[in-house]
C-alpha positions as CSV (number, residue, x, y, z in Angstrom):
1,X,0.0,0.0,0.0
2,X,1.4,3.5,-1.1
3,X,0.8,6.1,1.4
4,X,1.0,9.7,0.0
5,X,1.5,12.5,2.2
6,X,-0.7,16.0,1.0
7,X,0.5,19.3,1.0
8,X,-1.0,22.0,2.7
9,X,-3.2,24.2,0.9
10,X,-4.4,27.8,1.4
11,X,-2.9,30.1,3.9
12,X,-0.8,26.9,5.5
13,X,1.0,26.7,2.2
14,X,1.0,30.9,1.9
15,X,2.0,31.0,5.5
16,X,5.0,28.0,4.9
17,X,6.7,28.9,2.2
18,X,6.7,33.3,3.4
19,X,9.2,34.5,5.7
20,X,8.7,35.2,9.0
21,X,6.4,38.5,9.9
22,X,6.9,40.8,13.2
23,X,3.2,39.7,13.8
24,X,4.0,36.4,13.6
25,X,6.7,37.1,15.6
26,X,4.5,38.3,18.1
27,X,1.9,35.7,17.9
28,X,4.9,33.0,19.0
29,X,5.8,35.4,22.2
30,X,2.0,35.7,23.1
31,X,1.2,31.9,22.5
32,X,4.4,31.0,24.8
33,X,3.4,33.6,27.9
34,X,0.1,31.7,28.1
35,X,2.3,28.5,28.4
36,X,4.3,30.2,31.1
37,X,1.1,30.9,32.6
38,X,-0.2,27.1,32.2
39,X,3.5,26.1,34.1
40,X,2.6,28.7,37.1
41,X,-0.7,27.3,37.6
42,X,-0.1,23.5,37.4
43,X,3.0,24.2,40.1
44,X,0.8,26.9,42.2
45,X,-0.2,23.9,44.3
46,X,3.3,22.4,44.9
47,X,4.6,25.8,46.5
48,X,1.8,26.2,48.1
49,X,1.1,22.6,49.9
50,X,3.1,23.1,53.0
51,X,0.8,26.0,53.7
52,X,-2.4,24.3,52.8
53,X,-1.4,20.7,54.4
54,X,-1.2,22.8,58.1
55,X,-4.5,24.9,57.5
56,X,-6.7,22.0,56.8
57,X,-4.8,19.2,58.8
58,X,-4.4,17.0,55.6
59,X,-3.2,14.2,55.6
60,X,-0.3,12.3,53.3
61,X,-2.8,10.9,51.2
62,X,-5.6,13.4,51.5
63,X,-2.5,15.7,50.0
64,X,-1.6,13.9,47.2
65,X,-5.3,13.7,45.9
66,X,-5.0,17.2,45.8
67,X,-2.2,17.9,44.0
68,X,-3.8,15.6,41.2
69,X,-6.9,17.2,40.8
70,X,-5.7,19.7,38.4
71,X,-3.4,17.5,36.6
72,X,-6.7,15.0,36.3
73,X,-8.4,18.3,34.9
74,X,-5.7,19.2,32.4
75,X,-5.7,15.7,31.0
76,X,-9.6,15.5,30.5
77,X,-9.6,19.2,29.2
78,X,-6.7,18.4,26.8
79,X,-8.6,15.0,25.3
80,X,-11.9,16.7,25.6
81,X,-11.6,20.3,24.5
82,X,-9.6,19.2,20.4
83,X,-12.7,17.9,18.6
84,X,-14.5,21.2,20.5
85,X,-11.6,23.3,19.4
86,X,-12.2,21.8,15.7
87,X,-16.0,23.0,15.3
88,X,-15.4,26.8,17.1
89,X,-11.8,27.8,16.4
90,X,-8.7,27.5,18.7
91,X,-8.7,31.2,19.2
92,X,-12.1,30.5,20.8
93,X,-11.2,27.5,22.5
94,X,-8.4,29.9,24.2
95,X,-10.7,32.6,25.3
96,X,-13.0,29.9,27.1
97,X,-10.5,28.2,28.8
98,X,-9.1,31.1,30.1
99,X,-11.8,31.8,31.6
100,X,-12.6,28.9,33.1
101,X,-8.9,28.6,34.4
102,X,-9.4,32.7,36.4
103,X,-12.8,31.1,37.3
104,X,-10.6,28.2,39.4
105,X,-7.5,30.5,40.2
106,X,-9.9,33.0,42.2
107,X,-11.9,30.1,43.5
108,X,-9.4,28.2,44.4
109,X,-8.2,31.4,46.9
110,X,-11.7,31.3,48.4
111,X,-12.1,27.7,49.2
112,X,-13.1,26.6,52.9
113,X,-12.1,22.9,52.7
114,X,-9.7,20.5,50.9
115,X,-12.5,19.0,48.8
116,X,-13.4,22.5,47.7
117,X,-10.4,23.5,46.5
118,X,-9.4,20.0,44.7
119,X,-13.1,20.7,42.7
120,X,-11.7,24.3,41.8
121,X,-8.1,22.9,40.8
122,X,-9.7,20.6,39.0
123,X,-11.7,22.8,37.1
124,X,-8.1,25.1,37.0
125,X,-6.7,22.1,35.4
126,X,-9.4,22.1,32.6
127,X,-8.7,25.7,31.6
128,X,-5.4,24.6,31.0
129,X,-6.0,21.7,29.1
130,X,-8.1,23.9,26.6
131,X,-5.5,26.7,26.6
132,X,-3.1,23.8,25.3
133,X,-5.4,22.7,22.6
134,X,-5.8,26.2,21.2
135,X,-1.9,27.6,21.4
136,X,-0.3,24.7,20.2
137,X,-1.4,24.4,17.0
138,X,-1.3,28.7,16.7
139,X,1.9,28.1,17.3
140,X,2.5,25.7,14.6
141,X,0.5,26.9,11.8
142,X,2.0,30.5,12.2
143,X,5.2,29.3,11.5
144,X,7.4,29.6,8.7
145,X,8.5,25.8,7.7
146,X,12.2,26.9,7.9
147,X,11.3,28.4,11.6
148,X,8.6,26.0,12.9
149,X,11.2,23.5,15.0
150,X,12.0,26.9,16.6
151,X,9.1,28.6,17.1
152,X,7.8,25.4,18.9
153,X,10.6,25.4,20.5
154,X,10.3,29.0,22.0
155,X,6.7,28.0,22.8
156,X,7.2,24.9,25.0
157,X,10.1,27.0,26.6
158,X,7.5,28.8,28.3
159,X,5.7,26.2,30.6
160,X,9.1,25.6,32.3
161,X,10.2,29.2,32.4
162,X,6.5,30.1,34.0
163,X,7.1,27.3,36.4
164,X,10.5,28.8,37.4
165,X,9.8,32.4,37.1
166,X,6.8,31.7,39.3
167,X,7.9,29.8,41.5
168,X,10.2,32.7,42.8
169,X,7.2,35.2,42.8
170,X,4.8,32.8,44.7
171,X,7.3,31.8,47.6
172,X,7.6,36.3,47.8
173,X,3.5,35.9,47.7
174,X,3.6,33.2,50.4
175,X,5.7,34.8,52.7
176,X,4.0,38.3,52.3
177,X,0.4,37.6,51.9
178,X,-0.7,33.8,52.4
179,X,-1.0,30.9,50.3
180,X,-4.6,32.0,49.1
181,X,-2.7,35.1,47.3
182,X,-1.1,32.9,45.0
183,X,-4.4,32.0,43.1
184,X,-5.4,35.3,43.2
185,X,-2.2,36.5,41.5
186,X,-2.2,33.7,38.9
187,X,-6.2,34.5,38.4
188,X,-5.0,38.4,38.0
189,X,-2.2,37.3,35.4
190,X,-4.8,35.4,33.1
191,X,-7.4,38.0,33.2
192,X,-4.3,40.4,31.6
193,X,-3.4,36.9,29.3
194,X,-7.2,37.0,28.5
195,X,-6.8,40.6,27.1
196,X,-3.9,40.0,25.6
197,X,-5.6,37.4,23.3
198,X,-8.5,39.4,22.6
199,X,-6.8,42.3,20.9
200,X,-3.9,40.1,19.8
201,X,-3.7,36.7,18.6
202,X,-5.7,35.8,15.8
203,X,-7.7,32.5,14.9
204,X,-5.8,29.8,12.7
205,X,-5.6,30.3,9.4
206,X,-6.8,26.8,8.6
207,X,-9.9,26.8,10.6
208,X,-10.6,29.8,8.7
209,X,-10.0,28.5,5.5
210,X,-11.9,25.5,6.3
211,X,-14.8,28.2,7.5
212,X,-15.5,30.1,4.0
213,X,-18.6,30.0,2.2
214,X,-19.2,27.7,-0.7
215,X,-20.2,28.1,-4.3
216,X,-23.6,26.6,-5.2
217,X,-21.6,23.7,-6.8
218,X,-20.8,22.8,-3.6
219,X,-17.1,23.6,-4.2
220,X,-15.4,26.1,-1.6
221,X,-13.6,29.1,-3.1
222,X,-10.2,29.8,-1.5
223,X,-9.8,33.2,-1.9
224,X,-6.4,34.9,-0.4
225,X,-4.8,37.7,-0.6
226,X,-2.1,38.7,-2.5
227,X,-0.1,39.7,0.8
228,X,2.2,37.5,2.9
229,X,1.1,39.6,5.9
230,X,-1.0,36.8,8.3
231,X,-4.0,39.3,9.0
232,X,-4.8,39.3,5.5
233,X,-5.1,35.6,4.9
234,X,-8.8,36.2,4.3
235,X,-11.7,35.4,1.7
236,X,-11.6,38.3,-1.3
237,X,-15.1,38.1,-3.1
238,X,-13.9,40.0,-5.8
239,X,-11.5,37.8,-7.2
240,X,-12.6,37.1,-11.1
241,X,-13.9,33.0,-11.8
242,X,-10.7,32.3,-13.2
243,X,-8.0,33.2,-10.3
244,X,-11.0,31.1,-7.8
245,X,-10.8,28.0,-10.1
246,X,-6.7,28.2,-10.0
247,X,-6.9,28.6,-6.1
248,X,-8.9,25.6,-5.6
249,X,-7.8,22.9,-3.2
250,X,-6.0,20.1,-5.5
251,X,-8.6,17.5,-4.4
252,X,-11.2,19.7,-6.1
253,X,-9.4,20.1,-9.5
254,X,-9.4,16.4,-10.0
């Protein structure tokens, strides 16, 4: 059996073979800071155990359930969240889950008991399991193919640099404020990642390209721009029949 490996088509192919854009550029940095911030919130819990362990009397066991609850949620939320991600964009999928991960950051500082807090870490835990299924694959498709081992690279970088970063600011939040002030920071620091996203990263291309209208034949029209610029990797109406037919998927030409 002869397996044969397709190309990619519209914008991946635009997006490929272009060099690498500032924006681009940017997207990479802003994709990688929500990893940092995945890394801060699946360790929030190890910094802060000691402290939690003495306010609630836990015990070894008790303790360890704990800590897993968020890694429990991050693994459901990273199976669970793809084929949602596929029907409403990863942009989308990125905006939910962060705000279902400050929904369990700032409930996780108010919890009154340990099974309280290991439902609010678990629901922590599925915000960044969604955040993963969206800025992974930004990441990818954004790249250049010369420059997509790095920029993948530079974007799993950041869940070990937001562990180690913030492990240094939450032992300062510990010692100042509590262990409860950790969440809240984390919860503050996604609320700005959440804004960040809104105004910067953009959806991916292919999800958009696999979005456009079709013709009544039933046929969709790829229609992109003549720019290598990623925000205008969009549908253009105006293109005459013949320039539609020539930027037709190749399964459609056959």
């Amino acid at each position: 059996m002869r397996i044969t490996l397709r190309e990619p088509y519209g914008p991946a192919r635009k997006i490929e073979s272009s060099p690498m854009r500032m924006y681009q550029f940017v997207i990479i940095g802003v994709v990688a800071f929500l990893n940092a911030l995945d890394g801060y919130d699946v360790l929030a819990i190890s910094f802060t155990a000691p402290s939690i362990r003495g306010e609630f009397e836990l015990s070894g066991t008790a303790l360890g359930l704990l800590m897993s609850a968020a890694l429990i949620g991050m693994a459901i939320g990273a199976v669970t969240m793809g084929p949602v991600a596929d029907r409403i964009g990863r942009r989308n999928m990125t905006v939910a889950a962060l705000i279902v991960n400050a929904a369990g950051l700032f409930l996780s500082a108010t919890a009154q008991s340990p099974a309280e807090l290991s439902l609010w870490r678990f629901v922590t835990g599925l915000g960044v399991g969604g955040i993963l299924v969206g800025t992974n694959v930004i990441a990818s498709e954004y790249s250049s193919r010369k420059r997509r081992g790095l920029m993948v690279s530079i974007y799993a970088v950041g869940f070990g640099l937001g562990g180690a970063v913030g492990g240094t600011i939450m032992m300062a939040l510990i010692d100042a404020f509590g262990w409860r002030s950790v969440y809240v920071f984390g919860g503050v620091m996604t609320i700005l990642a959440l804004a960040l996203v809104l105004s910067i990263l953009p959806e991916s291309p292919q999800y958009l390209y696999q979005r456009q209208p079709r013709e009544p034949s039933g046929s969709s029209t790829p229609l992109l721009g003549d720019s290598a610029t990623p925000s205008r990797w969009t549908c253009r109406p105006s293109l005459p029949p013949s320039r539609r037919r020539s930027l037709r998927r190749p399964e459609e030409t056959r």
